[in-house]
C-alpha positions as CSV (number, residue, x, y, z in Angstrom):
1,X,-12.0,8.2,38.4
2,X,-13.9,10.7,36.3
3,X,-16.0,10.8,33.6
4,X,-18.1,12.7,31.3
5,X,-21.4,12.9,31.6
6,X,-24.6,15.0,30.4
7,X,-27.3,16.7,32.7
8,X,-30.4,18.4,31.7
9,X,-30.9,21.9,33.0
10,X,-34.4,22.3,32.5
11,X,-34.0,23.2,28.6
12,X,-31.0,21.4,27.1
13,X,-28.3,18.7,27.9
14,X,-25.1,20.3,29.2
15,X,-21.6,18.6,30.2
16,X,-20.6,17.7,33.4
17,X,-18.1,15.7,35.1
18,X,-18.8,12.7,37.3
19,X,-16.4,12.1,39.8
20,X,-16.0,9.1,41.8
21,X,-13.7,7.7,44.6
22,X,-13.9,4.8,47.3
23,X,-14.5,5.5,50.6
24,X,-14.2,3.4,54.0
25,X,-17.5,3.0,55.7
26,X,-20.8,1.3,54.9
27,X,-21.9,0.4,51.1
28,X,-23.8,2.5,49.4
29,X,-23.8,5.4,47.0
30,X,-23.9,8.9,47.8
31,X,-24.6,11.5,45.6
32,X,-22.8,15.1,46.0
33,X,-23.4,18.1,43.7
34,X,-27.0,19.0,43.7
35,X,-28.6,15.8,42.7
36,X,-32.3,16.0,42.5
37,X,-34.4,12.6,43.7
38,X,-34.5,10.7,40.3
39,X,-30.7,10.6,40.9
40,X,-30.4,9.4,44.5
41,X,-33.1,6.5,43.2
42,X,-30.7,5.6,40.8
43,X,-28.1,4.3,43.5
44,X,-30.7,1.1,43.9
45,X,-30.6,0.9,39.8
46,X,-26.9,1.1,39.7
47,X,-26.1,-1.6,43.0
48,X,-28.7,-3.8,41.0
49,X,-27.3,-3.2,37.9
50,X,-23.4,-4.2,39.2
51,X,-24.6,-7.3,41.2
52,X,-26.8,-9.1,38.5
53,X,-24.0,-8.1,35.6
54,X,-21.8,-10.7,37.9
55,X,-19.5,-7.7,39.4
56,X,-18.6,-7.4,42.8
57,X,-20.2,-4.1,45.2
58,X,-18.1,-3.5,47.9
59,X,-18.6,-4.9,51.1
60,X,-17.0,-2.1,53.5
61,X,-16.4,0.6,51.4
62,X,-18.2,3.8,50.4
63,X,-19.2,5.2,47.2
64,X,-18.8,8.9,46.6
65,X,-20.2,10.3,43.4
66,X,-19.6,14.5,43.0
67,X,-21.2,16.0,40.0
68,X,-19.1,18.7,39.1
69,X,-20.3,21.7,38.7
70,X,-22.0,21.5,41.6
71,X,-23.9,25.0,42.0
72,X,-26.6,23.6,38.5
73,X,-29.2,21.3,40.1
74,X,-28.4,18.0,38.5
75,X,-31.4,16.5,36.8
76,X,-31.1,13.2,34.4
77,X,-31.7,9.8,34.0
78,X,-28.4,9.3,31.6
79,X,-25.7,9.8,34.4
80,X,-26.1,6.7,36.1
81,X,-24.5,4.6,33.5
82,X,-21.6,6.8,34.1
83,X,-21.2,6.1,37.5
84,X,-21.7,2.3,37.5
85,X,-18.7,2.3,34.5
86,X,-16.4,4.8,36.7
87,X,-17.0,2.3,39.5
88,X,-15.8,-0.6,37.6
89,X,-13.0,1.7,36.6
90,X,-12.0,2.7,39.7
91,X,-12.2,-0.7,41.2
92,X,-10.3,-2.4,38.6
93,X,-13.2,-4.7,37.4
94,X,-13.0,-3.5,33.8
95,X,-10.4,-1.7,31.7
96,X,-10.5,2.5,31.2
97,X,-10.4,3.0,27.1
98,X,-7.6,5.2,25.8
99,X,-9.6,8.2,24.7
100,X,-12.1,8.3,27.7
101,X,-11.4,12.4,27.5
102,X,-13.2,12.3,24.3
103,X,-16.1,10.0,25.5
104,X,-19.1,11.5,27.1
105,X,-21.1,8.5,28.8
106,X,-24.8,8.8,28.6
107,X,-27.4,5.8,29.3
108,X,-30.4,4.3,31.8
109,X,-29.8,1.3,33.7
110,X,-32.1,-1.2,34.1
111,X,-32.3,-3.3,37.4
112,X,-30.6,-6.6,35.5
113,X,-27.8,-4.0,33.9
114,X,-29.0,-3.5,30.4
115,X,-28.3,-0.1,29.2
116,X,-30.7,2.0,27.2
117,X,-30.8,5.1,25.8
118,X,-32.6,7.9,27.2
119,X,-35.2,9.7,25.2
120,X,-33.3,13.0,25.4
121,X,-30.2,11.6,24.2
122,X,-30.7,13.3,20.8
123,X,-30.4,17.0,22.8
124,X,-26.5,16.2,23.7
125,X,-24.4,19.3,22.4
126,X,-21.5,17.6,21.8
127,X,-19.3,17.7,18.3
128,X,-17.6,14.9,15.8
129,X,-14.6,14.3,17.3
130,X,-16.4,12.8,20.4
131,X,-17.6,9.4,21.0
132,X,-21.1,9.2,22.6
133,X,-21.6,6.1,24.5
134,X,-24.9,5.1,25.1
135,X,-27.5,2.3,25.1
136,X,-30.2,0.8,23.2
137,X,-33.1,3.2,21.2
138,X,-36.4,2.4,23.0
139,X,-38.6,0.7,21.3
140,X,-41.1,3.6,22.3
141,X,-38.6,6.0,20.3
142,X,-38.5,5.7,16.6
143,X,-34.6,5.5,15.4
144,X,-35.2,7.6,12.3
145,X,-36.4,10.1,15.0
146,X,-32.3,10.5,16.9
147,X,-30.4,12.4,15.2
148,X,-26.2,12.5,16.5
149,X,-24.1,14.3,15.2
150,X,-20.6,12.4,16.8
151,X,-19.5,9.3,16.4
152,X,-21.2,6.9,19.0
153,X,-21.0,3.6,20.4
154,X,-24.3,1.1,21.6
155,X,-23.6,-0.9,24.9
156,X,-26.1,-3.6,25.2
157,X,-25.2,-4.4,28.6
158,X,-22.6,-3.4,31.3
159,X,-20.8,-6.6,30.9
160,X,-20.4,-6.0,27.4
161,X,-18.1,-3.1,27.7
162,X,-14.7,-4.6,27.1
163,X,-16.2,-6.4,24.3
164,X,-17.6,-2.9,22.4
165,X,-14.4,-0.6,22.9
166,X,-12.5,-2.4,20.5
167,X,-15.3,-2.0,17.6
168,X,-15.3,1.3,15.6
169,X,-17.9,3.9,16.8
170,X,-20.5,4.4,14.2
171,X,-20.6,7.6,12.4
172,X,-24.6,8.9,12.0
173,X,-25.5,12.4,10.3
174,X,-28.8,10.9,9.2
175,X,-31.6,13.1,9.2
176,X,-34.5,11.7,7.3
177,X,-37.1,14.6,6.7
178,X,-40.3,14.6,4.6
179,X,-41.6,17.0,2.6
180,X,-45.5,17.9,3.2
181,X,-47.3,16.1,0.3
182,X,-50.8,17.1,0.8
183,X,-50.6,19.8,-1.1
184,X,-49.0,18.5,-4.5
185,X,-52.7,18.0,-6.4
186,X,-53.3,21.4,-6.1
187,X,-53.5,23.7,-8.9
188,X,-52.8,27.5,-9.0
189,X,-53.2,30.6,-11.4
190,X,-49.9,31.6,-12.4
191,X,-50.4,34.8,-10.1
192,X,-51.2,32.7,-7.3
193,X,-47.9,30.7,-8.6
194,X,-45.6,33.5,-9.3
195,X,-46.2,35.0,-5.8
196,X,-46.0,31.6,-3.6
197,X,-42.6,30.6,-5.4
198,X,-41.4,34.4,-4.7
199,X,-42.2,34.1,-0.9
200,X,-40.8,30.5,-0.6
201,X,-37.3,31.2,-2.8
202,X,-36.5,34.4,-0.7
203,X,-38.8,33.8,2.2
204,X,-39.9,37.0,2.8
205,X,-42.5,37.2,5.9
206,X,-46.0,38.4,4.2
207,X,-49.8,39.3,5.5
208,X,-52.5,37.4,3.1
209,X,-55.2,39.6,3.5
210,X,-58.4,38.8,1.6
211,X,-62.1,37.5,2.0
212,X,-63.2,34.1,3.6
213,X,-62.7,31.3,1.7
214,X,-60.4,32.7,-1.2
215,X,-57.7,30.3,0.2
216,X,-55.4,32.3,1.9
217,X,-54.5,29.9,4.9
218,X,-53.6,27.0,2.0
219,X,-51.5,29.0,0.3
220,X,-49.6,30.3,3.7
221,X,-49.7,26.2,4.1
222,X,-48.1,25.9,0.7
223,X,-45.4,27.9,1.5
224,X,-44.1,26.1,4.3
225,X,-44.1,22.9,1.3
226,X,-42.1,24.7,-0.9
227,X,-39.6,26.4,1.3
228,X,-36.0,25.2,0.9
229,X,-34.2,21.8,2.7
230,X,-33.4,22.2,5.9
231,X,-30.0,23.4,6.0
232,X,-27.2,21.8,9.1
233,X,-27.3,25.1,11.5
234,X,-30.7,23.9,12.3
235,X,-30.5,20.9,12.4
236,X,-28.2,21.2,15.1
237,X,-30.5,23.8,17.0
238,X,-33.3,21.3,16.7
239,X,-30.7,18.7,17.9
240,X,-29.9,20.6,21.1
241,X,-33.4,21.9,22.1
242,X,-34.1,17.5,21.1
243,X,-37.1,18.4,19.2
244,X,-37.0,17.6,15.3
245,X,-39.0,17.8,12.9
246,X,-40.4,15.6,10.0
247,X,-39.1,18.8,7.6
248,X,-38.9,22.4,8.8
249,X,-41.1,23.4,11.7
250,X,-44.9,24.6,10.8
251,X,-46.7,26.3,13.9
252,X,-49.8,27.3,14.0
253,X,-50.7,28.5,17.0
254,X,-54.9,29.8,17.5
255,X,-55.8,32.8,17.8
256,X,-56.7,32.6,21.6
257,X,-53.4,31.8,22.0
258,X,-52.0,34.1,25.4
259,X,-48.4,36.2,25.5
260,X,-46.8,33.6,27.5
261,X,-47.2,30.9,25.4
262,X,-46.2,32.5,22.2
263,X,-42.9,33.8,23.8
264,X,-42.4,31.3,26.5
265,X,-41.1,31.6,30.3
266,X,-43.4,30.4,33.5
267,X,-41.8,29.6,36.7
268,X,-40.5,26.4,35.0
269,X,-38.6,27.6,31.5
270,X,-40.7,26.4,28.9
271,X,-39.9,27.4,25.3
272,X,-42.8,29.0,23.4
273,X,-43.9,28.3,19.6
274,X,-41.8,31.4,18.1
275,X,-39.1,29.3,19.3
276,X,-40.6,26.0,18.7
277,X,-40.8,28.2,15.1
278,X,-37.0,28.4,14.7
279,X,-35.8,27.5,11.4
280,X,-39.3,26.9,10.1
281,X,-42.8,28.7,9.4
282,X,-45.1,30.7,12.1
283,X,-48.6,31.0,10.3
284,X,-50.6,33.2,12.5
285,X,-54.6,32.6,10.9
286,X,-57.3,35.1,11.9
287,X,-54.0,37.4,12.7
288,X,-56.4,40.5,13.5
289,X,-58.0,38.3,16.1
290,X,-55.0,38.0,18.2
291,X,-54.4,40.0,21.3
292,X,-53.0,42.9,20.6
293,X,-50.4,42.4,23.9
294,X,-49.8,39.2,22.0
295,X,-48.9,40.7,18.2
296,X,-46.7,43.5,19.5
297,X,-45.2,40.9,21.3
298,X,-43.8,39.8,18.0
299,X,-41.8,42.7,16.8
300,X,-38.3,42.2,18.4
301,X,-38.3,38.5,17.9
302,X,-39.0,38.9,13.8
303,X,-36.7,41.9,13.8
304,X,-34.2,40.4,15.7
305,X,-34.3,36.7,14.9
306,X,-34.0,35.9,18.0
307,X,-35.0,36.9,22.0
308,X,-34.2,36.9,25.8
309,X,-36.5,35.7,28.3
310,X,-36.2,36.6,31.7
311,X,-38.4,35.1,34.0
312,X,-37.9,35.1,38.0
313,X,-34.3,36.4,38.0
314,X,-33.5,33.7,35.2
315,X,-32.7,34.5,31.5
316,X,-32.3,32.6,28.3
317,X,-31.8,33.5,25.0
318,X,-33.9,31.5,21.8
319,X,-33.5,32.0,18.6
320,X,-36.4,33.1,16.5
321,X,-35.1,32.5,13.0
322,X,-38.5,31.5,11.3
323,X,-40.3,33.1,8.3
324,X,-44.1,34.4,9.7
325,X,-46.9,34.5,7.8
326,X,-50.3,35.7,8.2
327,X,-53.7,35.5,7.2
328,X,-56.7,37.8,8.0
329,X,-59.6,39.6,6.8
330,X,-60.0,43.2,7.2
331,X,-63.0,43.7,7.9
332,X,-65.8,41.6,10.1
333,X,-67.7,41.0,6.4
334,X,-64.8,39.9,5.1
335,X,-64.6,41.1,1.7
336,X,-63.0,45.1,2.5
337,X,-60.1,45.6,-0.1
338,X,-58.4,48.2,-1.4
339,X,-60.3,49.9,-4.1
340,X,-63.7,47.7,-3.3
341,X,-67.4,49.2,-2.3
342,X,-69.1,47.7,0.7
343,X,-70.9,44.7,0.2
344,X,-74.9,45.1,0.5
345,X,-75.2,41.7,1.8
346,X,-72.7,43.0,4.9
347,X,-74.4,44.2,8.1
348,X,-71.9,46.1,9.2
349,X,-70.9,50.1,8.3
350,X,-68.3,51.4,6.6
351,X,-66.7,52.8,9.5
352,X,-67.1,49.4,11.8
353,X,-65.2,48.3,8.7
354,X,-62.5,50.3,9.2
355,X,-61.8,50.2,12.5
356,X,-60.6,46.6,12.7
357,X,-57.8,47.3,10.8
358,X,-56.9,50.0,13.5
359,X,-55.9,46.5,15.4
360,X,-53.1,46.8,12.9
361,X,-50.6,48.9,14.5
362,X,-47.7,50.8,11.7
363,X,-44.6,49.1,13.4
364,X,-46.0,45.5,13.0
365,X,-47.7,45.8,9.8
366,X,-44.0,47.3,8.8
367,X,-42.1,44.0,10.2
368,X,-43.8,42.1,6.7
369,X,-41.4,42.6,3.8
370,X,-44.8,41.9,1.4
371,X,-48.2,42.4,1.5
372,X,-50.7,40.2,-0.6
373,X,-54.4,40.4,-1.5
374,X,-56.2,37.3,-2.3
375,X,-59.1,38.9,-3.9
376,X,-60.6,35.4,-4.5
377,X,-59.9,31.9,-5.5
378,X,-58.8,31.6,-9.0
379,X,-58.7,28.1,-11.0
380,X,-55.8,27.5,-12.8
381,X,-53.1,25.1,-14.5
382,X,-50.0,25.4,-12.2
383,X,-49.3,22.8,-10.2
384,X,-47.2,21.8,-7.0
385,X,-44.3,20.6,-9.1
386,X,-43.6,23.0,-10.8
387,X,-43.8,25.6,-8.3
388,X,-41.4,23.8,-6.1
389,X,-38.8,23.1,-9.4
390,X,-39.2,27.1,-9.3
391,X,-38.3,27.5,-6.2
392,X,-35.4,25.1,-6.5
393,X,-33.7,26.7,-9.4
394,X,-34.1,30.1,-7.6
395,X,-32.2,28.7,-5.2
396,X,-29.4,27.1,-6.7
397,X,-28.8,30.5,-8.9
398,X,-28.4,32.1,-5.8
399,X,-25.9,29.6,-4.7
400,X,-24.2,29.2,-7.6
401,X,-23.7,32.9,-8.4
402,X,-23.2,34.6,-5.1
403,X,-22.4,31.6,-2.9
404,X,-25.3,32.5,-0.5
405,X,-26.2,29.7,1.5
406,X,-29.4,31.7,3.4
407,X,-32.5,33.0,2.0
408,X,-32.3,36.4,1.1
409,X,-35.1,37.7,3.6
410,X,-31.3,37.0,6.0
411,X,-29.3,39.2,3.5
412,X,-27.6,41.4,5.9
413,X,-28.2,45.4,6.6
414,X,-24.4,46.1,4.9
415,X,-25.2,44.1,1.7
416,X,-28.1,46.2,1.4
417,X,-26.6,49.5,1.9
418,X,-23.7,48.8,-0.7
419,X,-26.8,48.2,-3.0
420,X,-29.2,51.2,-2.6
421,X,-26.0,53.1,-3.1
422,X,-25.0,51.4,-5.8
423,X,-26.1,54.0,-8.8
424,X,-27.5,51.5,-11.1
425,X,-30.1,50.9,-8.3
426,X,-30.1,53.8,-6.6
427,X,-31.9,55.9,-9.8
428,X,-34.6,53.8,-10.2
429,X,-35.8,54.1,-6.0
430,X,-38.6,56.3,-5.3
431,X,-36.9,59.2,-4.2
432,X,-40.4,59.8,-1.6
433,X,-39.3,56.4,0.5
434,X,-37.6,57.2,3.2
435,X,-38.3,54.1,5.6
436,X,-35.3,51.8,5.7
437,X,-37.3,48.8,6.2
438,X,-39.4,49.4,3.0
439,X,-35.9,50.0,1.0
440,X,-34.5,47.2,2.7
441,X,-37.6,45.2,1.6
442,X,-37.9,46.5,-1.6
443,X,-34.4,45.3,-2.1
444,X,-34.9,42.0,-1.2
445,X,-38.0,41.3,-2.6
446,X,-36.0,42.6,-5.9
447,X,-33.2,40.3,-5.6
448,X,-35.1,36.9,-5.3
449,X,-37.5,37.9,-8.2
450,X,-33.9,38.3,-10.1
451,X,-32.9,34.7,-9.0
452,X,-36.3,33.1,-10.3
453,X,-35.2,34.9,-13.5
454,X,-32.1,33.6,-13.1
455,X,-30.6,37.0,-13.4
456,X,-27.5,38.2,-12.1
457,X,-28.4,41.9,-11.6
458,X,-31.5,43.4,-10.3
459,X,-33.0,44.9,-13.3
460,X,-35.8,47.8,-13.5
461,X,-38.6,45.3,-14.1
462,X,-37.7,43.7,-11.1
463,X,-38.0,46.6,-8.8
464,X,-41.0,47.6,-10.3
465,X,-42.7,44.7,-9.5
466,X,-40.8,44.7,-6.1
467,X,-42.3,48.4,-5.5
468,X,-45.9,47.0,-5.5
469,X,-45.6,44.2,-3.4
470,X,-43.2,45.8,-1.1
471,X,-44.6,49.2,-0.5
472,X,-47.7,50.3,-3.2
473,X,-50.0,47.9,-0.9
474,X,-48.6,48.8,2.3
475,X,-49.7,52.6,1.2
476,X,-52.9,50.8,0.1
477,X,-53.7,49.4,3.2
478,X,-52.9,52.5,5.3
479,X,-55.6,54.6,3.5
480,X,-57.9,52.6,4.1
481,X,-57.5,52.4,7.7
C-alpha cells in the first residue's frame, strides 16, 4: 500500500511517498528511507494509536515503512498518520477511497488515536485538485492563521475515517489580512501626501534622507499602510515558506543587524529578513549606520528580486520581491541637505559632514528609483483616507487600462525600451542621461504619477516632475558628497 505524504526538508514541505508492506517476523514498525528520530518515536504513537482506536496490530508480522525518496533525510511529525491509515489499508481493517492518488495524507497522532494537525500544515505545496487530509487545528494555532489552498478533509479520529470519506472536502481560500491602522489619524501636507501615495501606487524603492525627527521613519511606516492588497502569487509563497502575515510583510531589521542574518544561510538553512521581506516592505532606519559588507550585500537581491544561497555545498534560491525603503541622515548633526549652510549649534566640520555620505557607495544609492528630502515636519490637512483612496484609484486605472496586475516598479526592461523609444517620450529625455537605471526610473516614476492622474499617456508634466525625483536629487546628493 502507498500513500502520499509530506516531509519537511529543513525550509519547506515537499511530497513523498509512504510505502508500506507486511512482513513475517516480530511486531513492530521499522522505518526505511532516512528517517530522523522524531520518526522512529512515532512507531510507539502509531501501535498506540491502532490499539486504543479498537483495531488489531499484528501479532507475528512485521511492519515495513520506506519513505520514498529515500536519499532527503525525512523530518516530520505529519507522516505518521499516513502510515497508521496505509496499515489499516493494507490489512484490510478499513476501506482505500477511490481517489487516494489525489489525496496527500498529513496529521499527528496522539497516543489514544486522535488526529491533529501539525503546525506546519499551512507550508504544504500542493494545488486545488488535491484533497489534503488532515486533523484538528491546535488550539495553540489560530484558524484564521492556516491558509490551504486545496480542498481538504478534518479526521477527528482514526476510527472515523470511513465515516469522513463519504462527506465533501471543504474548499478554503480564506486569507483574512489586516490593514495597519495606527496610522489613519495622521495628517499630512499635500507634498508629504502627493509623494507617499506616489511611492505606494507604483512602489518605487526610495532613501528618505532628512534631519532627526522630521518623520521620515513614519512616513516609510505609512507606506507599507497604503501599499496595495496582497495579491495570490504571494500568498502562495508565504503559504509554502508557512509564514503569513496579518497584511504584507513589514521588516525592520536594526541597524547592528550582521550579513548573515539579512541574507540568510548558517550550517542549518535559515531564511533571512530580505526574504522574510518577500512580497512586502524592507525599511532599513539609520541606513548609513549599517555595515557597509551588509548594504552592498543588498544590490543583487533588489536588482534581481530574488537570490541564491549557497552555504556548505547546499544552495537555495529566495525570492526577494519586496519594495526597500530607507531612512537616514546625512550627516552626524543631522540636518546636511542639499543647498543648506552648517548648523552653528553642530560640533562637527564641514568636511566630517561629508564624509559620512562617502558610506554611500554610487551602485547602491543607484538601486533606489527615488530620492526624497524631508526637510522637516510640516502640519497639514491630508489624511490617511484619502491617501489610501489615492492610491486605490491609481491602481485600478492601471488595471483597468493596461491590464497590469503588478506595480509598476515590476514593469519589465522591454516595456521600457519600447517607451524611451517611443518619440513622443523620447524628445522630452535629457539627452545628458545616459544611465539605464535612471531612464528606466525616470520612466516608471512617470507612469504611476500618470495613473494618479488617471491619464493614459505619460505627458510632459509628468516627466518633469519624474526628472526631479528620479535623477535632479540623485545629482544633488552626489555633489555634496
Amino acid at each position: 500500500m502507498t500513500l502520499n505524504s509530506l516531509i519537511f526538508d529543513g525550509h519547506e514541505l515537499l511530497p513523498i511517498s509512504v510505502e508500506l508492506t507486511l512482513w513475517p517476523g516480530l511486531p513492530g514498525i521499522q522505518f526505511l528511507g532516512l528517517p530522523d528520530q522524531h520518526l522512529k518515536e512515532s512507531a510507539h504513537r502509531i501501535k498506540s494509536a491502532i490499539k486504543n482506536q479498537g483495531f488489531e496490530f499484528p501479532k507475528a508480522q512485521q511492519i515495513l515503512v520506506n519513505l520514498r525518496p529515500s536519499h532527503i533525510k525525512k523530518n516530520s511529525r505529519g507522516v505518521e498518520l499516513a502510515v497508521a491509515l496505509a496499515f489499516l489499508f493494507e490489512s484490510g481493517q478499513i476501506h482505500a477511497v477511490d481517489d487516494i492518488d489525489q489525496t496527500f495524507f498529513y496529521g499527528e497522532l496522539s497516543l489514544q488515536g486522535e488526529v491533529f494537525e501539525p503546525q506546519d500544515a499551512c507550508q504544504a505545496p500542493l494545488v486545488k485538485d488535491q484533497i489534503f487530509l488532515t486533523g484538528k487545528i491546535p488550539s495553540s494555532v489560530l484558524p484564521e492563521k492556516n491558509f490551504y489552498p486545496f480542498r481538504r478533509k478534518i479526521l477527528s479520529q482514526l476510527k472515523d475515517f470511513e465515516t469522513l470519506v463519504s462527506l465533501p472536502a471543504q474548499e478554503v481560500f480564506a486569507f483574512p489580512f489586516h490593514r495597519p491602522e495606527e496610522f489613519k489619524n495622521l495628517q499630512f501636507s499635500e507634498n508629504h501626501a502627493k509623494m507617499l501615495t506616489l511611492i505606494a501606487c507604483g512602489e518605487h524603492s526610495t532613501l528618505f534622507a532628512g534631519p532627526a525627527g522630521s518623520g521620515k521613519s513614519t512616513q516609510a511606516q505609512v507606506v507599507h499602510s497604503l501599499m496595495e492588497d496582497p495579491s495570490s502569487d504571494w500568498i502562495m509563497d508565504w503559504q509554502k515558506t508557512g509564514s503569513i502575515p496579518e497584511f504584507r510583510p513589514l521588516r525592520k531589521p536594526h541597524h547592528t543587524t550582521p550579513v548573515m542574518a539579512l541574507l540568510g544561510g548558517g550550517q542549518q538553512m535559515f531564511r533571512g529578513e530580505i526574504a522574510k521581506a518577500h512580497g512586502g516592505a524592507l525599511l532599513l532606519d539609520e541606513f548609513l549606520e549599517f555595515h557597509p559588507m551588509v548594504l552592498e550585500a543588498l544590490r543583487e537581491p533588489i536588482e534581481e528580486r530574488q537570490m541564491m544561497i549557497c552555504r556548505r555545498g547546499e544552495s537555495r534560491r529566495e525570492k526577494t520581491d519586496f519594495l526597500i525603503l530607507a531612512t537616514s541622515n546625512l550627516c552626524p548633526c543631522g540636518d546636511y541637505l542639499p543647498g543648506s549652510f552648517k548648523n552653528s549649534r553642530c560640533a562637527f566640520t564641514l568636511q566630517r559632514c561629508s564624509s559620512t555620505l562617502r558610506k554611500l557607495s554610487g551602485p547602491l544609492l543607484d538601486r533606489f528609483e527615488m530620492l526624497n528630502f524631508v526637510k522637516s515636519t510640516e502640519l497639514g490637512k491630508v489624511d490617511w483616507i484619502t491617501m489610501h483612496e489615492k492610491v486605490k484609484a491609481g491602481i485600478q486605472f492601471r488595471r483597468d487600462m493596461r491590464k497590469q496586475d503588478h506595480a509598476n516598479s515590476r514593469i519589465s526592461s522591454l516595456m521600457l525600451t519600447a517607451w524611451a523609444t517611443n518619440p513622443e517620450i523620447s524628445a522630452l529625455l535629457p539627452k545628458y542621461l545616459t544611465s539605464q537605471r535612471r531612464i528606466k526610473a525616470l520612466l516608471k516614476v512617470a507612469r504611476t504619477l500618470a495613473d494618479l492622474d488617471q491619464s493614459e499617456k505619460i505627458k510632459a508634466p509628468h516627466l518633469l516632475q519624474s526628472l526631479e525625483l528620479t535623477v535632479h536629487r540623485f545629482d544633488q546628493l552626489r555633489q555634496m558628497n
